[in-house]
C-alpha positions in Angstrom: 0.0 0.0 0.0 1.0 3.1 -0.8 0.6 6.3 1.5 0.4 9.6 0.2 0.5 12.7 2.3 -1.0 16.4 1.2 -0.4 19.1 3.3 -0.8 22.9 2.4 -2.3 25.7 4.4 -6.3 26.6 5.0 -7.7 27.3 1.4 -4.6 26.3 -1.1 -6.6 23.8 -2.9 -5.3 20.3 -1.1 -8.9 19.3 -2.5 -8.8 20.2 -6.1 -4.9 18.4 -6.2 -6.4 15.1 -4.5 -9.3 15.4 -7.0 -6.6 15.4 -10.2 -4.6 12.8 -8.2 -7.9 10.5 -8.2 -9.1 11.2 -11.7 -5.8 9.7 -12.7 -6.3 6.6 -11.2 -8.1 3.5 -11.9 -11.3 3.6 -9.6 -11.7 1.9 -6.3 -7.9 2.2 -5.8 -7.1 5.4 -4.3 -9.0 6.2 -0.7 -8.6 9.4 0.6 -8.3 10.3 4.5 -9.2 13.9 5.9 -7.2 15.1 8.8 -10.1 16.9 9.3 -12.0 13.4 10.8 -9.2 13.2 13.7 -9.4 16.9 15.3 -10.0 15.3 19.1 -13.1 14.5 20.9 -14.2 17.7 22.5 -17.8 16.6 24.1 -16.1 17.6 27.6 -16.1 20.8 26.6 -19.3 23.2 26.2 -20.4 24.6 23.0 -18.6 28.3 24.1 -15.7 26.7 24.8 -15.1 24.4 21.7 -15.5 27.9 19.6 -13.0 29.1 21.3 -10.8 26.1 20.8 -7.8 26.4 18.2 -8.2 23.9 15.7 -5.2 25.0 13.6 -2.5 23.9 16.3 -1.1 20.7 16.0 -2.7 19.3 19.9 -6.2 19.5 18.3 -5.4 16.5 16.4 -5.8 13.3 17.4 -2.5 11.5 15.8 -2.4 9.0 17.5 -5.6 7.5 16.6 -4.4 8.1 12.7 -1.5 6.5 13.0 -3.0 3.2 14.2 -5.7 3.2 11.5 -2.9 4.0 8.6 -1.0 1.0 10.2 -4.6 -1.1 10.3 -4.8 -0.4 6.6 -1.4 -1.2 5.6 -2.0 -4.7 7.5 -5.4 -5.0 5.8 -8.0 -4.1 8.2 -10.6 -1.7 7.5 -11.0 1.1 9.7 -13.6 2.9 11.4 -13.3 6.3 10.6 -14.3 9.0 12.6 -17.1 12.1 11.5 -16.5 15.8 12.4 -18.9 18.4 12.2 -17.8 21.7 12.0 -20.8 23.4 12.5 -20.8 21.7 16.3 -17.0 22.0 16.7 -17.0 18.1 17.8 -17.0 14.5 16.0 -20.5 13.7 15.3 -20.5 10.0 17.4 -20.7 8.6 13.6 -18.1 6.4 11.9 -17.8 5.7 8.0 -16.0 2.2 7.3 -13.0 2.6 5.2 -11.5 -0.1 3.7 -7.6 -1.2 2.2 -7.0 0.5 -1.2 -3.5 0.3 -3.1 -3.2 4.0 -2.2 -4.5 6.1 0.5 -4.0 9.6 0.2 -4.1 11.4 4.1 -5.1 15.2 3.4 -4.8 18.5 5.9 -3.1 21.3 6.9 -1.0 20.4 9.9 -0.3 16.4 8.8 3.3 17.1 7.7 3.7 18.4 11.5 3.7 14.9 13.1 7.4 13.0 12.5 5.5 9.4 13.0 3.1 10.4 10.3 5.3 12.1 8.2 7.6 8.8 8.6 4.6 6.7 7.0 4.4 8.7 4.0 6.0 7.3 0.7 5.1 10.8 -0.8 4.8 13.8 0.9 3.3 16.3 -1.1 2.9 20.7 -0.1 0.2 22.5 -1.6 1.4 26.6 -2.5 -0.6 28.8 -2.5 -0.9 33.2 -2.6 -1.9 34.0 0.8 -4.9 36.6 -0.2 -5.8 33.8 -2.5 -6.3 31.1 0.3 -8.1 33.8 2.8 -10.4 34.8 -0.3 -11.7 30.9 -0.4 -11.7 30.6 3.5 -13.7 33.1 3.6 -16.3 31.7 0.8 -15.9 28.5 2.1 -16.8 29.1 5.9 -19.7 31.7 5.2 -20.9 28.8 2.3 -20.7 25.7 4.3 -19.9 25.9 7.8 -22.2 28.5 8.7 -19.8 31.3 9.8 -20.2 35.1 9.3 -17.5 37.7 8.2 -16.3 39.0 11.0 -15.8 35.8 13.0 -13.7 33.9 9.9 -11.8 37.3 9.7 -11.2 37.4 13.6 -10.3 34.0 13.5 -8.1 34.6 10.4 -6.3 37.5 12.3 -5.6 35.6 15.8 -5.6 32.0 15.1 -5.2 31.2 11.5 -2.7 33.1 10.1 -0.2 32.7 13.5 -0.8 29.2 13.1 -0.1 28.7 9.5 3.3 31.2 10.2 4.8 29.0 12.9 3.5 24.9 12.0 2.1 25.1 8.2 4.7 26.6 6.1 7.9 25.5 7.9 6.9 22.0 7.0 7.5 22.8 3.2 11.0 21.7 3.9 10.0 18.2 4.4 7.6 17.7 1.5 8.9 15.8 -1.6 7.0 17.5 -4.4 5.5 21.6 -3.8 2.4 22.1 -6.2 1.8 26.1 -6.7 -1.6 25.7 -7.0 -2.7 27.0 -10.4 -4.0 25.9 -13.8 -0.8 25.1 -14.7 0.1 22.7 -12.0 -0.7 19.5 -14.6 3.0 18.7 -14.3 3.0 18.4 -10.9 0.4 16.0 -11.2 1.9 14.4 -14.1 5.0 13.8 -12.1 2.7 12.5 -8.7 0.9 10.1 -11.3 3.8 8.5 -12.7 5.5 7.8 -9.3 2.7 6.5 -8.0 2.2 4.1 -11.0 6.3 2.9 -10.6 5.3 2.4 -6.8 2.2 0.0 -7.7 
């Protein structure tokens, strides 16, 4: 099995990349893990307090718990994997079973931060991005989907995301194999990621 890891900051289009990386690929052999499933249990805490919680350091995720279901996979056990809702700051209780796949691509932000995970990774690949660029879709994406206004993903931009992305997210560059600028002309990059992976299978 082959483990592919893609790490960028909030907004530089880790999704669209893992979407080019999958439409590559024969179908039913690529699964994809979100970081996003692991940010840690947080039902001890009340609904106040998990909004204040900072999801974009490195203790709000629960690496442990990933580690042990990349290293069920690679033996050939399906996993349960957890489901977060962002819109209660808290896993849902819910679990989707994922099974084995040739290659398992683990996505988010603050994945490269973890030496044991990294250490699993046969690729590790760092999403670039402009940094207007990736607070222009945060911003979309948050008021869109997750129910946020504009002046709480802009506060939270200011104090939490930004600091965050400075100090854990864009050091990690250094330990990524491939960096994608993430633009229309980034089909090399994904020629490149394609024809490794096919060598590796």
């Amino acid at each position: 099995m082959l483990i592919i890891g893609i790490a960028g900051g909030t907004g530089c289009g880790k999704t669209t990349v893992v979407n080019q990386i999958l439409n590559e690929l024969p179908e039913g052999e690529v699964g994809v893990i979100s970081q996003d499933s692991y940010y840690k249990d947080t039902t001890h805490l009340s609904y106040e307090e998990r909004v204040k919680t900072n999801f974009d350091h490195p203790r709000s995720i629960d690496f442990e718990l990933l580690a042990n279901h990349l290293k069920a996979l690679k033996n050939n056990t399906p996993i349960h994997q957890p489901v977060y809702s962002f819109v209660k700051h808290n896993r849902t209780g819910d679990t989707i079973l994922t099974h084995p796949r040739k290659v398992i691509i683990v996505e988010g932000i603050l994945i490269l931060t973890n030496p044991d995970l990294r250490a699993m990774f046969d690729i590790k690949i760092f999403v670039h991005a402009d940094t207007d660029e990736r607070l222009i879709r945060r911003l979309k994406r948050d008021i869109s989907e997750r129910g946020r206004d504009l002046d709480e993903v802009l506060v939270r931009y200011q104090t939490t995301l930004k600091p965050m992305h400075d100090q854990f997210i864009e050091p990690m560059k250094e330990y990524a194999d491939i960096i994608i600028p993430n633009n229309k002309f980034n089909t090399v990059a994904i020629d490149i990621v394609k024809t490794i992976i096919n060598e590796k299978l």
